[in-house]
TORKOL-4160 file (C-alpha; in steps of 0.2 Angstrom, whole numbers, padded with zeros to 4 digits, m for minus):
372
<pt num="1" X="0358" Y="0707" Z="m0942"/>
<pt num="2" X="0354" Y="0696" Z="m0928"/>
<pt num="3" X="0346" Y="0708" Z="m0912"/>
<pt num="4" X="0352" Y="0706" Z="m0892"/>
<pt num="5" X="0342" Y="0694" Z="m0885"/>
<pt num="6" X="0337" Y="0705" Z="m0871"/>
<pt num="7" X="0331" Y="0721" Z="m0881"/>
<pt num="8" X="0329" Y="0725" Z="m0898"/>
<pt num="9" X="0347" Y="0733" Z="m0903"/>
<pt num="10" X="0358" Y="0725" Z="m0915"/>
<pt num="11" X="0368" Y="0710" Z="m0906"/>
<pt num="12" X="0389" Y="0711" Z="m0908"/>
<pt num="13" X="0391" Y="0695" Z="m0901"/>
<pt num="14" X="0381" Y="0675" Z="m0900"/>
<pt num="15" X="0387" Y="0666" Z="m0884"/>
<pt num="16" X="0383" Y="0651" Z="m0890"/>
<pt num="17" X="0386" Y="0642" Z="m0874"/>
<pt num="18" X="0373" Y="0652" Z="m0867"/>
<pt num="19" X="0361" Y="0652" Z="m0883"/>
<pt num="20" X="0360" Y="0671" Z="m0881"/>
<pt num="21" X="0362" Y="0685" Z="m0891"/>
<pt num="22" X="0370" Y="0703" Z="m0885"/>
<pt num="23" X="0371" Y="0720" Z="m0889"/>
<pt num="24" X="0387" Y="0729" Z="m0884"/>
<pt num="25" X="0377" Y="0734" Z="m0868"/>
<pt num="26" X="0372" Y="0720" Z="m0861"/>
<pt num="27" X="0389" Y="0711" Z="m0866"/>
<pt num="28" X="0400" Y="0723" Z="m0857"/>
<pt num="29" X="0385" Y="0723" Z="m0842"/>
<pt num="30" X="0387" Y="0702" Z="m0840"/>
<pt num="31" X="0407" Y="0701" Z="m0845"/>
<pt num="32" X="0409" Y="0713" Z="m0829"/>
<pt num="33" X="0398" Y="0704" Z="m0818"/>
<pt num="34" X="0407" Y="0688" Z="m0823"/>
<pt num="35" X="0423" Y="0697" Z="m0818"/>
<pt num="36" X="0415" Y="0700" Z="m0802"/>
<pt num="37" X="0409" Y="0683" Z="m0799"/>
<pt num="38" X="0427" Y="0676" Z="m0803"/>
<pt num="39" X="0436" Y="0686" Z="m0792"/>
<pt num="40" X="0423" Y="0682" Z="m0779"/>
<pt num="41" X="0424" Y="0664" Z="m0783"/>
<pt num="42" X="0442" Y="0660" Z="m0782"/>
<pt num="43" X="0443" Y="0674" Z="m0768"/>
<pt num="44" X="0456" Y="0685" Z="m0777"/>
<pt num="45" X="0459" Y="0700" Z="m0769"/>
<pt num="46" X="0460" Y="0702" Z="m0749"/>
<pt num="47" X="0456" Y="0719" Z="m0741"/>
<pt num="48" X="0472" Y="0730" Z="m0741"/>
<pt num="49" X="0481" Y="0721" Z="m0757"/>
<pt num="50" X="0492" Y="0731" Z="m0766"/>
<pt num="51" X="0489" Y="0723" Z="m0785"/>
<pt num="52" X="0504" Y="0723" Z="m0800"/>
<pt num="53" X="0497" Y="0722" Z="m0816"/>
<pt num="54" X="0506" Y="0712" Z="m0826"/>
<pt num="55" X="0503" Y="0725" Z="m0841"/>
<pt num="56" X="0509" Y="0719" Z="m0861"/>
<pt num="57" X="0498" Y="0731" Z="m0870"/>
<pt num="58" X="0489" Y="0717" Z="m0878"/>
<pt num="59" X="0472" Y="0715" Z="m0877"/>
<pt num="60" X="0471" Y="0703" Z="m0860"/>
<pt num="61" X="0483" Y="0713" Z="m0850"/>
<pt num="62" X="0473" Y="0730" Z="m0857"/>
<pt num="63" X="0456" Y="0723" Z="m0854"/>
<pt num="64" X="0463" Y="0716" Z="m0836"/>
<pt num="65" X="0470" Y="0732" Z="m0829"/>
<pt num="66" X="0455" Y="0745" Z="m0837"/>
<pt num="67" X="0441" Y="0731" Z="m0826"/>
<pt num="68" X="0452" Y="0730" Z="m0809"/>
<pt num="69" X="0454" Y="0750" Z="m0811"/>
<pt num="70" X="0434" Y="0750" Z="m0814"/>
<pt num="71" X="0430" Y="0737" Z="m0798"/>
<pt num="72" X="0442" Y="0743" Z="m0786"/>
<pt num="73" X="0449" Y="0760" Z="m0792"/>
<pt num="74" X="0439" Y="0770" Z="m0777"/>
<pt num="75" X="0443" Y="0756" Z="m0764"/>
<pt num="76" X="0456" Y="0766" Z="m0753"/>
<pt num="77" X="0462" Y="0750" Z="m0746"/>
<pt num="78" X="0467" Y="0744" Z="m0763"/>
<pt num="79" X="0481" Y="0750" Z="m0774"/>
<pt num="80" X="0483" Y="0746" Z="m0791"/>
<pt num="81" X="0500" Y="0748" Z="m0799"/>
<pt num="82" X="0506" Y="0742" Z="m0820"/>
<pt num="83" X="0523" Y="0731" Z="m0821"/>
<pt num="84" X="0526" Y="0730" Z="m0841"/>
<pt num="85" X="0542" Y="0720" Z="m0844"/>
<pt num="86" X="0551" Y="0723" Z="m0862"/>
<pt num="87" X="0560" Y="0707" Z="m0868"/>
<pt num="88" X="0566" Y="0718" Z="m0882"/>
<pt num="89" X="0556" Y="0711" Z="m0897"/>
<pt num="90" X="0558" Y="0725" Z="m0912"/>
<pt num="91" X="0544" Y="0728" Z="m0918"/>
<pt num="92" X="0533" Y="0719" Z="m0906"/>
<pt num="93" X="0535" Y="0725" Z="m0890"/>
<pt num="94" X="0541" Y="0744" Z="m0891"/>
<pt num="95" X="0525" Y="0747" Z="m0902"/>
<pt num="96" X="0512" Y="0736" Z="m0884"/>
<pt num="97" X="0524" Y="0748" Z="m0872"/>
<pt num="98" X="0517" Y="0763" Z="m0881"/>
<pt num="99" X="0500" Y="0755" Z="m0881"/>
<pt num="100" X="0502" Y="0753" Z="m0860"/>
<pt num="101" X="0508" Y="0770" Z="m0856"/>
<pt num="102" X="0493" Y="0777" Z="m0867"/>
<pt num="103" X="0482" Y="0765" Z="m0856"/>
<pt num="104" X="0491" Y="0771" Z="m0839"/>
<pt num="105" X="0492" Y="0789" Z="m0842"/>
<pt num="106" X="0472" Y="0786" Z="m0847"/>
<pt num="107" X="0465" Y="0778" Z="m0833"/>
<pt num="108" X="0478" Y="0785" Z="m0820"/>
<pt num="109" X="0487" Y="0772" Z="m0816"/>
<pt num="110" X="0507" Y="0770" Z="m0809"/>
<pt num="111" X="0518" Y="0764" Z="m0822"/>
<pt num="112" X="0534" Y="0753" Z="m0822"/>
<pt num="113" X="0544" Y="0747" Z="m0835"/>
<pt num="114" X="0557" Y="0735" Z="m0834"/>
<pt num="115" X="0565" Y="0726" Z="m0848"/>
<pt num="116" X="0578" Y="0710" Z="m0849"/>
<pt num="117" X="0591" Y="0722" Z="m0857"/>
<pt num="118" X="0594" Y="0726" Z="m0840"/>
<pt num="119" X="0591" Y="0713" Z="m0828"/>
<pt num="120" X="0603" Y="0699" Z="m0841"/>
<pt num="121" X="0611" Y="0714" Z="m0853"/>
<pt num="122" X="0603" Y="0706" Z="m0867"/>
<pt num="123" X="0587" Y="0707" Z="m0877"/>
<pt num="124" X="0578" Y="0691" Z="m0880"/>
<pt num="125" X="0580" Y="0693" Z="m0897"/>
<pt num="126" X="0600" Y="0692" Z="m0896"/>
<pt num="127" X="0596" Y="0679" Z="m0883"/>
<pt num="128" X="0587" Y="0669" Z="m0898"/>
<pt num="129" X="0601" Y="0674" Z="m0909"/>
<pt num="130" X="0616" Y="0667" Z="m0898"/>
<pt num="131" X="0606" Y="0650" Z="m0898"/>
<pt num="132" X="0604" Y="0649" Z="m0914"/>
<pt num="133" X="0623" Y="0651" Z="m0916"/>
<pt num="134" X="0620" Y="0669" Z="m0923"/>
<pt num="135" X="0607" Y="0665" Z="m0939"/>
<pt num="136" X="0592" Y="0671" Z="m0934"/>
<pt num="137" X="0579" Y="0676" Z="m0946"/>
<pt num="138" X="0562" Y="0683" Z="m0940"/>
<pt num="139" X="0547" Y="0676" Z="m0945"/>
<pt num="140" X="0534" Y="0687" Z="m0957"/>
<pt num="141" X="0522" Y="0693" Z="m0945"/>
<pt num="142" X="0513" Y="0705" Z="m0958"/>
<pt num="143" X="0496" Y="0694" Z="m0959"/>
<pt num="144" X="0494" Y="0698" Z="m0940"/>
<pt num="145" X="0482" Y="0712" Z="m0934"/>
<pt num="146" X="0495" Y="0725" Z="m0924"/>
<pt num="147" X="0481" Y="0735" Z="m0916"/>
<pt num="148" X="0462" Y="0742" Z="m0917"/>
<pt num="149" X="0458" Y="0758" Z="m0923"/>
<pt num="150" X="0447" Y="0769" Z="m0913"/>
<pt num="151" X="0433" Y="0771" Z="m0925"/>
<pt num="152" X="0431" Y="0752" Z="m0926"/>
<pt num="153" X="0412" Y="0748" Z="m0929"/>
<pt num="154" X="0402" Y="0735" Z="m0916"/>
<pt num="155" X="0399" Y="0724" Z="m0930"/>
<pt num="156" X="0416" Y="0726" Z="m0935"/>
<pt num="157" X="0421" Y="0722" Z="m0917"/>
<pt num="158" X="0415" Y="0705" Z="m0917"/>
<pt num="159" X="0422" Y="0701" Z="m0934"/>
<pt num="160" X="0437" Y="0702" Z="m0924"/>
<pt num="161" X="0435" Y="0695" Z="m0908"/>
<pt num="162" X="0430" Y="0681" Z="m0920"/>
<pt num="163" X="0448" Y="0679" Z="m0926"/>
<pt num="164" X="0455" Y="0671" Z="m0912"/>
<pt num="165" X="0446" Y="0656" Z="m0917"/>
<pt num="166" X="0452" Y="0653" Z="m0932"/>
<pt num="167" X="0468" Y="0640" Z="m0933"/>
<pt num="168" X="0485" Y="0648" Z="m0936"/>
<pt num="169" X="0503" Y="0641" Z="m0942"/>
<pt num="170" X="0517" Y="0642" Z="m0928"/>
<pt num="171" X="0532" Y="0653" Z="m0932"/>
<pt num="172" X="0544" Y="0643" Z="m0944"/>
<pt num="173" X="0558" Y="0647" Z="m0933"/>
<pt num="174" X="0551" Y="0635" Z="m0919"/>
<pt num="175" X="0554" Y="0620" Z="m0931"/>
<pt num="176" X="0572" Y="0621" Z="m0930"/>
<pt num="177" X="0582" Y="0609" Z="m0923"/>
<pt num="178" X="0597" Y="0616" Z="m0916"/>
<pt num="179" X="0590" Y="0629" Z="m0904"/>
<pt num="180" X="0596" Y="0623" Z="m0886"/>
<pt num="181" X="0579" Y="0629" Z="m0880"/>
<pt num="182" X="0563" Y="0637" Z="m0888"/>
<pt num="183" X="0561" Y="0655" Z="m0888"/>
<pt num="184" X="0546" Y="0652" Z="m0878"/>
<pt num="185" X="0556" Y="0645" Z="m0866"/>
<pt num="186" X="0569" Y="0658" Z="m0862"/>
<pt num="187" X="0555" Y="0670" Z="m0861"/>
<pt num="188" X="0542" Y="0661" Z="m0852"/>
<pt num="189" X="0555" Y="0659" Z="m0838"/>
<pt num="190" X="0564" Y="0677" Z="m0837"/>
<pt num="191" X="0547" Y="0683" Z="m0838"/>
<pt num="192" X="0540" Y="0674" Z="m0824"/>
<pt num="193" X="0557" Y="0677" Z="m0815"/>
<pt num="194" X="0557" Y="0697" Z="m0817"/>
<pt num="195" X="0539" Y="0700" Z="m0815"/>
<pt num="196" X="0539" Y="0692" Z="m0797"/>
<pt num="197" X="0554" Y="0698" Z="m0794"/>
<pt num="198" X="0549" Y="0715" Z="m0797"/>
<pt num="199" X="0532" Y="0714" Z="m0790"/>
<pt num="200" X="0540" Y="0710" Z="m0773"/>
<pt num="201" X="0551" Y="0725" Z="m0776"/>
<pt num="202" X="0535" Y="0738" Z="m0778"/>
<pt num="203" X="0529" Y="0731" Z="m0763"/>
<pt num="204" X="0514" Y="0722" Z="m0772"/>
<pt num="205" X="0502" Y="0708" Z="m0765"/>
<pt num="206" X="0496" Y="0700" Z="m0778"/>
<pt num="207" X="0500" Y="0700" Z="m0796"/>
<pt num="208" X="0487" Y="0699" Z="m0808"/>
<pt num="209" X="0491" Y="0690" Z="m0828"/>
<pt num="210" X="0477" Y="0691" Z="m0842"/>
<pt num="211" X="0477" Y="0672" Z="m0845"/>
<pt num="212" X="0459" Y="0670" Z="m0851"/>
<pt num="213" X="0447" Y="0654" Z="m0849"/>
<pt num="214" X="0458" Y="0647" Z="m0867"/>
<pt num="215" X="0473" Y="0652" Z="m0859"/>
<pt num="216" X="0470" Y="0642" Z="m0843"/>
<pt num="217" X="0461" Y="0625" Z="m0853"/>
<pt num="218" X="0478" Y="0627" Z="m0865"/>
<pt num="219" X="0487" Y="0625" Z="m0850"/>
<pt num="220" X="0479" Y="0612" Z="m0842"/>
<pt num="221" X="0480" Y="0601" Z="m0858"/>
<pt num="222" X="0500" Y="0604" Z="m0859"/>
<pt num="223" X="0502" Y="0601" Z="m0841"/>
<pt num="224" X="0494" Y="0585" Z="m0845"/>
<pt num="225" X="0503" Y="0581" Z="m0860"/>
<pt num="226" X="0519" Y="0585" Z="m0851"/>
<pt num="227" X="0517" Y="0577" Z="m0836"/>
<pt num="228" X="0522" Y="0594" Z="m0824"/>
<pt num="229" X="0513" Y="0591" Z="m0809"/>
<pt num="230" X="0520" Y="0602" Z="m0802"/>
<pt num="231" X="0514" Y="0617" Z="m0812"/>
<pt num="232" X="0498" Y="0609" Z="m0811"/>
<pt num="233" X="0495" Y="0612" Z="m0794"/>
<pt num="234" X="0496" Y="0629" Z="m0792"/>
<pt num="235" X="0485" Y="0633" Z="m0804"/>
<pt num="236" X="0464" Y="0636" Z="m0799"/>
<pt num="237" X="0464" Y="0646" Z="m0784"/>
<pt num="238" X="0473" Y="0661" Z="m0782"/>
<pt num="239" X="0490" Y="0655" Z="m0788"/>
<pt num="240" X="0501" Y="0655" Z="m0773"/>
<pt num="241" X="0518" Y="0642" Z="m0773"/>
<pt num="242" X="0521" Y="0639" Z="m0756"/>
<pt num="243" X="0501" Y="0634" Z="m0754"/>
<pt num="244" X="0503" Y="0620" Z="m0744"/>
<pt num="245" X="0520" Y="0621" Z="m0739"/>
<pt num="246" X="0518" Y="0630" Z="m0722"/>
<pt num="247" X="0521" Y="0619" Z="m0713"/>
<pt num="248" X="0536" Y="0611" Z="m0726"/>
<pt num="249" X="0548" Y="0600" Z="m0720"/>
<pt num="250" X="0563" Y="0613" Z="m0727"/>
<pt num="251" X="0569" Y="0626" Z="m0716"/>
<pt num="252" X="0572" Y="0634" Z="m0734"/>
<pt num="253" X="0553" Y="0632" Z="m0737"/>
<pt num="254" X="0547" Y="0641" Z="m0722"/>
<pt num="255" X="0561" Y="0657" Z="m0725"/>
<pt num="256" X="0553" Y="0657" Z="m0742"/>
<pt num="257" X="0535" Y="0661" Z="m0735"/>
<pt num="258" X="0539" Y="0671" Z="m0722"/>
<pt num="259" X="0549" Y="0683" Z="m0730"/>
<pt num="260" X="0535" Y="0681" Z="m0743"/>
<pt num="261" X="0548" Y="0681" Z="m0761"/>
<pt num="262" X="0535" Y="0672" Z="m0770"/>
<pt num="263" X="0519" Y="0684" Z="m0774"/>
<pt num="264" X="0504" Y="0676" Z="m0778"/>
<pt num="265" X="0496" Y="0678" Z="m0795"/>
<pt num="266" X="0477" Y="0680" Z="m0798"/>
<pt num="267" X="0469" Y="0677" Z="m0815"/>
<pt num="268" X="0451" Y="0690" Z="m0817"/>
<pt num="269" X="0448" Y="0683" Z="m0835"/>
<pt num="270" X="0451" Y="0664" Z="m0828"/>
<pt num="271" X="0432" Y="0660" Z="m0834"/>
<pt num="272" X="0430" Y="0673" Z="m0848"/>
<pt num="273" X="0434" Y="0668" Z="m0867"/>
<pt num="274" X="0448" Y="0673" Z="m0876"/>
<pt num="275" X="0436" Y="0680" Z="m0889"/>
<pt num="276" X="0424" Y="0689" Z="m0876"/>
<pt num="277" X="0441" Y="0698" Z="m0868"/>
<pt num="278" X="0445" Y="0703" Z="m0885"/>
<pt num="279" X="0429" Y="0710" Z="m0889"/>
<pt num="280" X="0427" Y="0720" Z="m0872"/>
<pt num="281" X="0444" Y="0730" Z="m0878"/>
<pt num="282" X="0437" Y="0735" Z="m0893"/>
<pt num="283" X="0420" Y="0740" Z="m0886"/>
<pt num="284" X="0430" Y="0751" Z="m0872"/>
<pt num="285" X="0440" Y="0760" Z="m0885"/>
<pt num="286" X="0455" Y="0752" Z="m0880"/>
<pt num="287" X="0473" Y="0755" Z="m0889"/>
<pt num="288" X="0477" Y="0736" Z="m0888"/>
<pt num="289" X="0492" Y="0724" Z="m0896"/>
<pt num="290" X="0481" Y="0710" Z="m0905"/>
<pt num="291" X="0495" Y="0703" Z="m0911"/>
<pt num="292" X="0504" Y="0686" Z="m0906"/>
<pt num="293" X="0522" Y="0687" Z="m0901"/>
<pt num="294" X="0532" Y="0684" Z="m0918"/>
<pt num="295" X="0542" Y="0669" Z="m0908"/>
<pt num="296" X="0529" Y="0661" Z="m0901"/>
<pt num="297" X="0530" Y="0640" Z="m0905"/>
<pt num="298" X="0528" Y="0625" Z="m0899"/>
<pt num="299" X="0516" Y="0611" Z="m0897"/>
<pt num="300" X="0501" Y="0625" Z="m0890"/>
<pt num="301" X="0496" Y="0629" Z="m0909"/>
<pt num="302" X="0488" Y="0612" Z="m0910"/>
<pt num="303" X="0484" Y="0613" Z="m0892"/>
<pt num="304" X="0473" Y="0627" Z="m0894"/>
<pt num="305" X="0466" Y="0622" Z="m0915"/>
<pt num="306" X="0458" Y="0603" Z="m0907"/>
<pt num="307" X="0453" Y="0614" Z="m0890"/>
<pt num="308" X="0443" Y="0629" Z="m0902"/>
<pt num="309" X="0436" Y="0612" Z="m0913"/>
<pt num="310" X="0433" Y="0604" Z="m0897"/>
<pt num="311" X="0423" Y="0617" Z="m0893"/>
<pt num="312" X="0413" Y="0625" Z="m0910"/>
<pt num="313" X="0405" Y="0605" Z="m0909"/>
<pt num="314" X="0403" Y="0604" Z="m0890"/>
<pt num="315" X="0397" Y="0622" Z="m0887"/>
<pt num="316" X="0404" Y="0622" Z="m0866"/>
<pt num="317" X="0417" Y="0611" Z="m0865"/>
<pt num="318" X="0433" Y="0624" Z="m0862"/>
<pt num="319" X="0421" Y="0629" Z="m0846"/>
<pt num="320" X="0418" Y="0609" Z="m0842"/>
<pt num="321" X="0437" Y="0606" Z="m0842"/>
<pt num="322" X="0441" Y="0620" Z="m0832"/>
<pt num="323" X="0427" Y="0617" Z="m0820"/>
<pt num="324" X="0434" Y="0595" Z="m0819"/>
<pt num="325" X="0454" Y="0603" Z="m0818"/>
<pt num="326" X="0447" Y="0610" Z="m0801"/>
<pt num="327" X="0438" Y="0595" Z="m0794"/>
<pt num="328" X="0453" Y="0584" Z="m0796"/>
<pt num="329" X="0466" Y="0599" Z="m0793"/>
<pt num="330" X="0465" Y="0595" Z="m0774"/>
<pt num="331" X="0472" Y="0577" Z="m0777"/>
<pt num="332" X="0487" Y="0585" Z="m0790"/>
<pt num="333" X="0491" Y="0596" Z="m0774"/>
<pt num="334" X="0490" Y="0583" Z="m0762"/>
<pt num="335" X="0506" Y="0572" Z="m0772"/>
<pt num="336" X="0514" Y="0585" Z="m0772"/>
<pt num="337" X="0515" Y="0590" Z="m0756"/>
<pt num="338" X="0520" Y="0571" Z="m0754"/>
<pt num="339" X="0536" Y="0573" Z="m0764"/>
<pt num="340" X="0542" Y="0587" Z="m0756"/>
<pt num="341" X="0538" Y="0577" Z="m0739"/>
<pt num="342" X="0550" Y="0562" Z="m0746"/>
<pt num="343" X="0564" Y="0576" Z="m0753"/>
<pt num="344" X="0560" Y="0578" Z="m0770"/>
<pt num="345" X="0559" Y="0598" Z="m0774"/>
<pt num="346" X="0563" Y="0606" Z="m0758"/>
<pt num="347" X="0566" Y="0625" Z="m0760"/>
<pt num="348" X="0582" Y="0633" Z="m0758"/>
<pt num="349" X="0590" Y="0649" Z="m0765"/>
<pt num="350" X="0598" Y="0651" Z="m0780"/>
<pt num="351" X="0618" Y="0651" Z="m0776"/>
<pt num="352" X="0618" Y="0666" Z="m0790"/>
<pt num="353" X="0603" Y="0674" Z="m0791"/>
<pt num="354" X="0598" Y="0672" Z="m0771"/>
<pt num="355" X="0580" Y="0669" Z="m0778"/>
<pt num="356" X="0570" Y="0654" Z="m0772"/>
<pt num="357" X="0573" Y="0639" Z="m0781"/>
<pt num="358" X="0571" Y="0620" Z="m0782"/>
<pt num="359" X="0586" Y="0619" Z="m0789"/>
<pt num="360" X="0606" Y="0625" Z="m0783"/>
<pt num="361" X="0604" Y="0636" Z="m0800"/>
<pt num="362" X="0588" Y="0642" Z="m0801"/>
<pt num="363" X="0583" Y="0638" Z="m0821"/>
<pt num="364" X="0584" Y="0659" Z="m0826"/>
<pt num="365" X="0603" Y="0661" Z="m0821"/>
<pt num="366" X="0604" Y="0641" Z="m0830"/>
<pt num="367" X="0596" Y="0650" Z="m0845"/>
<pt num="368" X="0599" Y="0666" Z="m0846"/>
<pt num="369" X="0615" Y="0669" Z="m0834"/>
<pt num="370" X="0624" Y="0651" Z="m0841"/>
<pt num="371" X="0623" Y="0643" Z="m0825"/>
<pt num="372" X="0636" Y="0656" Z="m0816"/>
């Protein structure tokens, strides 16, 4: 067994971008400085900010909320609240709910749970259903860890933070042609919908996600491939959608940021590796969802398997593309504020909803509420 390159325990992981070996010590020691440095770098979080986790109960979301509970838990001008949202997946999501509470109830922390069933009376899963024209068959997920137990092993750990390199076949139910929309559609968008939504409602600041240094270079690479400048631009920095638009040409744009409906999102794991996130839950005992969501599809599978190639022959490059995204970021910002300048995207409020959109339907009530 390879030893930590900075003391003679055995290592649990090799950062090979680094050319260093660590023991769990000195891993968890350097992830949480890193943290640090991230939040410092991107300038996250503001004296008196009242932070929404966005909590899953998978790893990410664990890992995120247990380190801003660890950083700021005894700042008293910084409060730290959970906003889990269930979509109402069986057997997916009310096992990770569980797995938040536990974490909650463990580290102290305000809890809110809110769930589509509610907000669109329906789950996603009869959402998927009704598009699929009531046949619906839900893909074997039995190959998938659900969770960690507590006595997992260091040398076990990183056996499994090793996993999330390995390539892995999209859901079959992605491939069918007759859906209206992907499933990661409908619930990329409600979920984006609810959870600032919600936050607002809380009286929250900042939310923060779990995206992770994969997350963010898989989105950069579909941004790309899609052409959505637009989501593009308010990534890097702390993600904030009226960036910019202060002083908008839209009477509708400067409601929107005065009366502050859109919260801005704050990524602590922006330039920490999937694995390494995965690997910090395990070593802090966590009761984390490993899992993938049983829906999830789309063009991101080979997205991410020529990214994780990309990478295990170029030791560095997810960080080199993240570190160029933000060099030419400034320049995807600046054409966008030029559209809106000409007309194009000018924010209104939905006619349905009353949330901000570019549109006269905002795309949630298109999806999820048929347009009105």
């Amino acid at each position: 067994m390879k030893k930590c390159s900075q003391c003679e325990k055995p290592a649990v992981i090799y950062r090979k971008y680094e050319g260093r070996h660590l023991c769990s010590a000195h891993f968890m020691r350097s992830f949480e400085k890193k943290v640090k440095a991230t939040i410092s770098k991107y300038e996250m979080v503001d004296k008196n900010d009242v932070i929404c986790v966005a909590l899953s109960g998978g790893k990410d979301s664990c890992a995120t909320l247990y380190i801003l509970k660890k950083i700021f838990g005894k700042r008293p001008d910084i409060k730290i609240f959970a906003l889990t949202i269930d979509e109402g997946i069986k057997g997916y999501r009310d096992e990770s709910i569980e797995m938040a509470k536990k974490l909650c109830k463990r580290l102290g922390v305000e809890h809110h749970i809110v769930s589509f069933k509610d907000e669109f009376k329906m789950t996603l899963d009869e959402k998927i259903k009704e598009s699929m024209g009531g046949s619906h068959t839900r893909p074997d997920t039995a190959h998938l860890p659900m969770k960690v137990e507590r006595n997992t092993r260091e040398r076990e750990s990183s056996m499994l933070a090793n996993m999330f390199l390995k390539k892995r076949e999209p859901s079959p139910v992605g491939r069918r042609s007759e859906w209206k929309s992907g499933p990661c559609t409908y619930c990329g968008v409600a979920r984006r919908y609810m959870l600032n939504k919600c936050a607002r409602k809380f009286g929250a600041t900042k939310v923060a996600t779990g995206h992770n240094l994969d997350d963010e270079v898989q989105a950069i690479f579909m941004d790309y491939i899609n052409g959505n400048l637009s989501r593009a631009s308010r990534m890097g920095k702390t993600q904030n959608p009226w960036n910019g638009l202060e002083n908008g040409i839209s009477d509708n744009v400067v409601s929107a940021v005065k009366e502050k409906l859109f919260i801005p999102r704050i990524k602590p794991f922006r330039e920490i590796p999937e694995k390494e996130v995965a690997l910090y839950a395990i070593l802090k005992d966590m009761d984390a969802q490993f899992a993938e969501c049983p829906h999830v599809t789309g063009i991101r599978f080979l997205t991410r398997d020529f990214i994780n190639d990309l990478e295990a022959n170029h030791s560095g490059s997810k960080y080199s593309i993240v570190e160029t995204f933000n060099k030419i970021l400034p320049c995807i910002q600046m054409t966008i504020e030029k559209k809106i300048e000409s007309g194009e995207g000018k924010l209104a409020r939905c006619k349905i909803c009353g949330e901000p959109s570019s549109q006269e339907i905002c795309k949630t009530c298109e999806l999820w509420r048929n347009g009105g």
